[in-house]
C-alpha positions in Angstrom: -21.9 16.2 4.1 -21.5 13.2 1.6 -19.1 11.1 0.6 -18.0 9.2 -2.5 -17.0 5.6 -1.8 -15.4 3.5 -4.3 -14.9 -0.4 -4.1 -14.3 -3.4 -6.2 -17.2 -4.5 -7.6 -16.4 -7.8 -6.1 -14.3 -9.3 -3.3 -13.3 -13.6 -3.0 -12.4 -13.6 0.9 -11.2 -16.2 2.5 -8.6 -19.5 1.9 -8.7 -21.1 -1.3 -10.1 -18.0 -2.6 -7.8 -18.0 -5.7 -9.5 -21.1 -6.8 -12.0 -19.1 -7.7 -10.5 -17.3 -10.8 -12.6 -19.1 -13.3 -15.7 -18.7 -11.9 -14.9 -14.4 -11.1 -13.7 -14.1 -14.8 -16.8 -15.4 -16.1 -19.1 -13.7 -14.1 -17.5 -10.6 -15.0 -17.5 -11.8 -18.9 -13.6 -12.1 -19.2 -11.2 -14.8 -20.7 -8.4 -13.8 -22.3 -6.6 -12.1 -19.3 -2.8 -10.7 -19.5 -1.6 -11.7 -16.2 0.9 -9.0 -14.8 3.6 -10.6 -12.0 7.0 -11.2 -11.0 9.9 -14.2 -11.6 8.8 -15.3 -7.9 5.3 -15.6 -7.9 6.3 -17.7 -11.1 8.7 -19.5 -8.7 6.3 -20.3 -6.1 3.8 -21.8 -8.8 1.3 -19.4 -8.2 1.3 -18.5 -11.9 1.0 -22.6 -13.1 -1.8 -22.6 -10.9 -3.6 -19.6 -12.2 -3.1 -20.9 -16.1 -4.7 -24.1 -14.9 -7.8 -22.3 -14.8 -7.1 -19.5 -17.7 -5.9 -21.4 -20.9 -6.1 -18.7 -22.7 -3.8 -15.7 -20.6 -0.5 -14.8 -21.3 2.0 -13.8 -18.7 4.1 -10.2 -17.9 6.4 -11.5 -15.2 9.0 -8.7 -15.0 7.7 -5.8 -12.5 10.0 -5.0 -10.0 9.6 -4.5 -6.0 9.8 -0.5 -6.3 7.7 0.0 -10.4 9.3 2.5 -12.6 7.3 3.9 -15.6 10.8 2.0 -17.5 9.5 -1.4 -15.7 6.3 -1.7 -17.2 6.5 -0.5 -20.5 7.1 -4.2 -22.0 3.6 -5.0 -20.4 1.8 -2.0 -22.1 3.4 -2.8 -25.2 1.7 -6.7 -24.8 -1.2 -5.1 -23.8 -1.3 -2.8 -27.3 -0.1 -5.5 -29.5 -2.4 -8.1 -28.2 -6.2 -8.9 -27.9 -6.6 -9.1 -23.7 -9.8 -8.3 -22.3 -8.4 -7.5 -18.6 -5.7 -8.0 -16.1 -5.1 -10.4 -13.4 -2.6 -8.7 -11.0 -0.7 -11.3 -9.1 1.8 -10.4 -6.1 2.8 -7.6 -3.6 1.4 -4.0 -4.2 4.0 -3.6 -6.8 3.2 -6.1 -8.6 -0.5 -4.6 -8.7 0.5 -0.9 -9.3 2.3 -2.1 -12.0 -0.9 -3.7 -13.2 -3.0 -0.8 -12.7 -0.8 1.8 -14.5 -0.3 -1.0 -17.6 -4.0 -1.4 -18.1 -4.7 2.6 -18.3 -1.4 3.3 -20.4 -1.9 -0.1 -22.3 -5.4 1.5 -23.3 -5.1 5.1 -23.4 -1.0 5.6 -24.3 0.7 8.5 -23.3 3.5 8.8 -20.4 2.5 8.6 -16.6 3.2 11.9 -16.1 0.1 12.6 -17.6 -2.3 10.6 -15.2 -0.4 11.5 -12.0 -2.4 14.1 -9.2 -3.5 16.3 -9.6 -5.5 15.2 -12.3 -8.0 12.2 -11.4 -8.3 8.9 -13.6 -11.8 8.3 -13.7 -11.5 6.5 -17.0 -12.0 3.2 -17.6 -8.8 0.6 -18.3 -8.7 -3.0 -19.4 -10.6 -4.3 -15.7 -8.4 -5.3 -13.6 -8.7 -8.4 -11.1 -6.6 -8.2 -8.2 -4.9 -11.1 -6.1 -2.7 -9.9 -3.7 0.4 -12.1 -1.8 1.5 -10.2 1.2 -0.8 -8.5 3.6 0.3 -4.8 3.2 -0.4 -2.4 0.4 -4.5 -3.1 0.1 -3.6 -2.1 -3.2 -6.9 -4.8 -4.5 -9.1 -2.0 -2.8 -7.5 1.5 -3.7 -8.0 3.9 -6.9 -4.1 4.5 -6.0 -0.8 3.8 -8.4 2.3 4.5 -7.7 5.3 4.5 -10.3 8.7 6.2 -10.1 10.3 8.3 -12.8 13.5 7.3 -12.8 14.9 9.9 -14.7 14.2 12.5 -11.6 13.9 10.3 -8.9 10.7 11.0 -7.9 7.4 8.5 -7.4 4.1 9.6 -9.4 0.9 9.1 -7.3 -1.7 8.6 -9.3 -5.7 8.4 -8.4 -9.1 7.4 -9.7 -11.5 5.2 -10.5 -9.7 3.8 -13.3 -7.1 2.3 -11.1 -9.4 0.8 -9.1 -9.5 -2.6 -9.5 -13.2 -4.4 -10.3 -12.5 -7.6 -8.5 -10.1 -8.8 -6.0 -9.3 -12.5 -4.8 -8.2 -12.2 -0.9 -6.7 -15.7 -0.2 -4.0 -15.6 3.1 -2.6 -19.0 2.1 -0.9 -16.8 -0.4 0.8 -15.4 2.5 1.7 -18.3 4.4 5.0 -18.3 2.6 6.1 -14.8 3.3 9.7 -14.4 4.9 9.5 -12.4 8.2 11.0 -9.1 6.8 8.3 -9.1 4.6 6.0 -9.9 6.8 6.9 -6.9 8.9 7.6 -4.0 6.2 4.5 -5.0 4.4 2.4 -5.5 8.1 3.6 -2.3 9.5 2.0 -0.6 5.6 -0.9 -1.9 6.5 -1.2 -0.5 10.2 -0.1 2.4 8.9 -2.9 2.9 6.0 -5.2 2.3 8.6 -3.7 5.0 11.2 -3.2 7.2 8.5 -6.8 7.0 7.2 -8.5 7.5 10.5 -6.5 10.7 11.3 -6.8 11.8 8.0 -8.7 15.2 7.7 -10.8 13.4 4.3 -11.5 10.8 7.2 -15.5 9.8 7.3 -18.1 7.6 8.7 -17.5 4.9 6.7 -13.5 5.1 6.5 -13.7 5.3 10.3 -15.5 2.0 10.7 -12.3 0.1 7.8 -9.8 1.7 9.7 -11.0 0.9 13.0 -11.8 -2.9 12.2 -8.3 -2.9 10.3 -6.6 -1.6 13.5 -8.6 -4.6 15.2 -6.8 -7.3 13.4 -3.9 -5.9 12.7 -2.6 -4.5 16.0 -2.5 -8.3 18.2 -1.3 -10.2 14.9 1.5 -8.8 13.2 4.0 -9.8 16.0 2.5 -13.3 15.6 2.7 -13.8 12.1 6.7 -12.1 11.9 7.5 -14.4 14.2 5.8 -17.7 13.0 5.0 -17.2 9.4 2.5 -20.5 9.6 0.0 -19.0 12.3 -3.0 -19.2 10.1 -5.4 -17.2 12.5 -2.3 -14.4 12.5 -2.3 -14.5 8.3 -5.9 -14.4 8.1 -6.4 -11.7 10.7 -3.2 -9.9 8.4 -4.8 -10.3 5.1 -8.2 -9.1 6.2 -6.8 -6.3 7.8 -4.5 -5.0 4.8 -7.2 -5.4 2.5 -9.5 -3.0 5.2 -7.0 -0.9 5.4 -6.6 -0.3 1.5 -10.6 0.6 1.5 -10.1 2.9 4.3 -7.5 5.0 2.8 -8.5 4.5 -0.5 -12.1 6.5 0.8 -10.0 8.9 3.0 -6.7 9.4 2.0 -3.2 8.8 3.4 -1.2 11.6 5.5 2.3 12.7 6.3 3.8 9.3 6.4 2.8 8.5 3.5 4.3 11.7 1.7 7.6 11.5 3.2 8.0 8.2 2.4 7.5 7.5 -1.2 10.5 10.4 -1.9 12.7 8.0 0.3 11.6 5.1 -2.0 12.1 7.0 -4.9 15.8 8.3 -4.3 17.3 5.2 -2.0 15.2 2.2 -3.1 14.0 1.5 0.4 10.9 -0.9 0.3 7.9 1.5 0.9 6.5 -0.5 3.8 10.0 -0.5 5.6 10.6 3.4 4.9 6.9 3.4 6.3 8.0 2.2 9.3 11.3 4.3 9.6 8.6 7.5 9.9 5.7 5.9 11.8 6.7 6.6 15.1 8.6 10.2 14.8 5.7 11.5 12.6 2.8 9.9 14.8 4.8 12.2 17.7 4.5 15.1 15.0 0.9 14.8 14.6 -0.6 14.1 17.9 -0.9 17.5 18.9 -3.9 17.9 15.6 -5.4 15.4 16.5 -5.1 14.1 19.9 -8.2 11.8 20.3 -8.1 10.1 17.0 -4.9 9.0 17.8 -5.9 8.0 21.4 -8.5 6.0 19.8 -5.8 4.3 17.8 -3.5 3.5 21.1 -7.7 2.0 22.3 -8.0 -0.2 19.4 -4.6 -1.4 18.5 -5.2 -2.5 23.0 -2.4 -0.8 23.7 -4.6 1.6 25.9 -7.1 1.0 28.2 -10.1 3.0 28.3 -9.9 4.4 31.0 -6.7 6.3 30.1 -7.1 9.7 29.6 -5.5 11.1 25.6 -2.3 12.1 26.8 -1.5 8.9 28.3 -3.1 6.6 25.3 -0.9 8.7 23.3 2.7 8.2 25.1 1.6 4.4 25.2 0.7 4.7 21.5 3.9 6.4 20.3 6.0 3.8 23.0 4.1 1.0 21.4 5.3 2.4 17.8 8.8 2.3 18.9 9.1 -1.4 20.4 6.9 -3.1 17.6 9.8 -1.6 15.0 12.4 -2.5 17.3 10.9 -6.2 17.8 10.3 -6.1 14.0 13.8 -5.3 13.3 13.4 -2.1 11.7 16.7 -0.2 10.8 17.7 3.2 10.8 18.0 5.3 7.4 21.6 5.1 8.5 21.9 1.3 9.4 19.7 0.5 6.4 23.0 1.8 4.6 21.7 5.0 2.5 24.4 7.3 2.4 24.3 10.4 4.6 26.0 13.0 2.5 23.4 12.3 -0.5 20.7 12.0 1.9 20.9 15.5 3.5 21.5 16.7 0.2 18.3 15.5 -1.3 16.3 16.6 2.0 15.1 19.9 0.7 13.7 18.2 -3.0 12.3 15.5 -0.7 10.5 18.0 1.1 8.8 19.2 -1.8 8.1 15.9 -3.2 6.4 15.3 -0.3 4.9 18.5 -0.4 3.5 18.1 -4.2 2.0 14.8 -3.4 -0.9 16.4 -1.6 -0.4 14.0 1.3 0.8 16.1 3.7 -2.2 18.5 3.5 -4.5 15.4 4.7 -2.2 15.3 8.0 -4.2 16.6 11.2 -1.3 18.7 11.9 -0.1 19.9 8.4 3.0 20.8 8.3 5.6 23.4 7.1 8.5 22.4 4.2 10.9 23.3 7.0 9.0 20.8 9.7 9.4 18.0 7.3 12.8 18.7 6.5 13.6 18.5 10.4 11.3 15.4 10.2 13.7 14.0 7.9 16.6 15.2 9.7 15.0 13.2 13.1 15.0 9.7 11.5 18.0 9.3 9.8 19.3 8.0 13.2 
């Protein structure tokens, strides 16, 4: 058996990496970039600092933390109307998704509907360069989007190599300024991805070894850098590890998680990462039994195992471990995060087939029935 494994063409690792634009742009032949943000990352300076080096870009700032097709449709229509020869995408994975579904609409039109999964985006966009600002999504390494219709409340995943970004600037001083609840939700993604990707049945050789290294970092540093957001070694060891994350379950594929959470985004606004985190645990617990040495080998590599443990222990430590990092982490209940329990139990059954239609929960080692995720859903509400 083969596989089929899709990367930027080029990565900038390491601190001060964003000082690099000029020279990545050139090599790649670009200079009149659109660069796709927020009003924060224009805030921070980020933005002034990129236009040092790109006199001739312009600047989207107005994607939102959760993109709807609605949000971005001001940045195709620059895109249309203007003469940009790529994208810079500058934030959160939001902030890149957003990017990634301008530069294909900007160039191809149509609705987002029409690119999401089933079908597969293999065509090119405007290149995109990617410079991510929390250590989370990986979106700089996945052929993934994801943007909500509003209209139905439901999130669009999208796939392909025309999302796939062709270079990406890893920098973790972008980080260093990260609050601690975004630290966590966007951490606790990344761990996550990388979970997700190694149990996933699409899981292979070369997804094993991202996931695996991504567990590595990931695992001993995300308590550090939630609870001092200027632990350099901890961002570093973050940002590396999202970013390996991203290419693991951009070559593999994410799993239950994953599907159940994007309808919560979708019809309660809860940040992905955090609704991530909400299902990690009670879903891990779910799964075990499909895969019980993969996710031994997590509880191994995340060190919250010895090796000596036999799968049934590593796995009770894994799922305890899953458990006290969100309760050290600070993460809520559906119910204390305030979403309302007579609309949520009413929406269970169309999240269930949201999750369903996204194809995510067929990658799950244990693939489950509608009526096992509705009782999934049921399980973490409180």
């Amino acid at each position: 058996m083969n596989n089929r494994i899709i990367l930027p063409r080029l990565m900038q690792v390491g601190a001060g990496a964003l000082s690099e634009i000029g020279n990545v742009m050139a090599s790649l032949g670009c200079r009149m970039p659109l660069i796709v943000t927020d009003k924060m990352m224009v805030q921070l300076g980020y933005v002034n600092r990129l236009q040092e080096y790109l006199p001739h870009s312009d600047v989207y700032h107005d994607t939102l933390p959760e993109p709807s097709e609605a949000s971005i449709l001001d940045g195709v229509e620059m895109v249309r109307n203007g003469n940009f020869d790529s994208i810079i995408a500058l934030g959160g994975g939001s902030s890149i998704d957003s990017a990634k579904a301008i530069a294909i609409l900007g160039k191809y039109g149509g609705s987002m509907r029409d690119y999401m999964v089933p079908r597969i985006v293999d065509e090119p966009g405007l290149p995109i360069i990617a410079i991510p600002t929390t250590a989370g999504t990986g979106s700089e390494a996945t052929r993934v989007t994801i943007i909500t219709d509003d209209t139905v409340d439901e999130k669009m995943l999208c796939m392909g190599m025309g999302f796939m970004p062709v270079a990406a600037l890893v920098d973790f001083e972008l980080t260093l300024s990260l609050p601690p609840r975004t630290t966590a939700d966007t951490g606790i993604d990344a761990l996550t991805h990388a979970m997700e990707a190694y149990v996933s049945q699409k899981a292979n050789l070369y997804s094993d070894s991202q996931a695996i290294q991504a567990m590595t970092l990931i695992a001993p540093n995300l308590r550090r850098a939630y609870h001092d957001g200027g632990d350099q070694e901890a961002r570093q060891a973050m940002m590396l590890g999202a970013t390996l994350a991203g290419v693991a379950f951009s070559n593999a594929s994410v799993a239950l998680v994953h599907g159940m959470s994007r309808p919560i985004g979708a019809f309660f606004h809860v940040p992905h990462g955090l609704s991530n985190a909400m299902l990690l645990p009670e879903v891990t617990l779910f799964s075990i039994a499909g895969a019980a040495s993969r996710y031994a080998q997590c509880a191994r590599t995340m060190q919250v195992a010895s090796q000596t443990d036999s799968d049934l222990i590593a796995n009770e430590k894994l799922v305890e471990e899953l458990r006290a990092l969100n309760d050290e982490l600070s993460v809520p209940t559906l119910a204390a995060f305030g979403v309302d329990k007579e609309h949520y139990f009413s929406v269970i059954d169309v999240m269930a087939d949201q999750a369903i239609a996204s194809g995510s929960p067929a990658n799950n080692p244990r693939v489950p029935a509608k009526q096992e995720i509705v009782e999934l859903y049921k399980s973490v509400w409180a």
